[in-house]
C-alpha positions as CSV (number, residue, x, y, z in Angstrom):
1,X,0.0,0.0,0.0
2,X,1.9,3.1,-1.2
3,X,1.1,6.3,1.9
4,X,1.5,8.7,-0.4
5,X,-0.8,7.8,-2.5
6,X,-3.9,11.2,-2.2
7,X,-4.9,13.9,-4.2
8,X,-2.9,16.1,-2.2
9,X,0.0,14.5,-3.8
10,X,-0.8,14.7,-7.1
11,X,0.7,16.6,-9.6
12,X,-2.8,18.2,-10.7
13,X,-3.7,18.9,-7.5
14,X,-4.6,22.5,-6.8
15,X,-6.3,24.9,-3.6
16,X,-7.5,28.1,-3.6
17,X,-9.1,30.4,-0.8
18,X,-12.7,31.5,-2.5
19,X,-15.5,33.8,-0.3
20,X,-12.5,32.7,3.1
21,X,-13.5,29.0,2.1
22,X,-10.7,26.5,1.0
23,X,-11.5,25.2,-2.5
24,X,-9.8,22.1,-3.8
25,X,-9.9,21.1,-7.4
26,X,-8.2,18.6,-9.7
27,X,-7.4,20.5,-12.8
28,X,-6.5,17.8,-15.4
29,X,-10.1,15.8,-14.5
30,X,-11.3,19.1,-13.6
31,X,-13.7,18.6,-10.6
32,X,-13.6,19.1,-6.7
33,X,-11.8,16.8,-5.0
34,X,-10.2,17.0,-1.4
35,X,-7.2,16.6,-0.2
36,X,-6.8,12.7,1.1
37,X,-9.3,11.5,-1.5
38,X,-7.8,8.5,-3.6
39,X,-8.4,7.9,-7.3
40,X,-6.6,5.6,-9.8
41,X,-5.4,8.4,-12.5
42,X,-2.8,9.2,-9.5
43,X,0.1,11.7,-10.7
44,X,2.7,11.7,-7.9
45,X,4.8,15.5,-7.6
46,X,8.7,15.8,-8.3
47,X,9.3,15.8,-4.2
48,X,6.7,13.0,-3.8
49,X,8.3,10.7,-6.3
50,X,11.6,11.2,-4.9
51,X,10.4,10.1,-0.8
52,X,8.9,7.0,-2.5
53,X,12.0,6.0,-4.2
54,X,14.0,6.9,-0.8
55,X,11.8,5.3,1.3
56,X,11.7,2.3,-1.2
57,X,15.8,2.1,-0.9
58,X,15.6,1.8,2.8
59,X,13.5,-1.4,3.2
């Protein structure tokens, strides 16, 4: 099971303050989405990619 695996992670993953509210949005599927939801089309970020493969080393 990978942990780093949520939108929050994800490449396409964006935020932005609307009316004092947080808004969170994917922007390639472009729909609402929040930050620990999980869905397949996953796109892990640069830094993200980079834990996994340290964290992979280390076992």
């Amino acid at each position: 099971m990978n942990t780093f695996h949520c939108c929050a992670t994800c490449e396409h993953f964006r935020s932005e303050r609307v009316d004092d509210k947080m808004r969170y949005y994917c922007s390639r599927l472009r729909y609402e989405t929040h930050p620990k939801y999980q869905f397949n089309c996953w796109s892990p970020t640069e830094i993200v990619q980079k834990l996994m493969e340290k964290r992979k080393q280390e076992r």
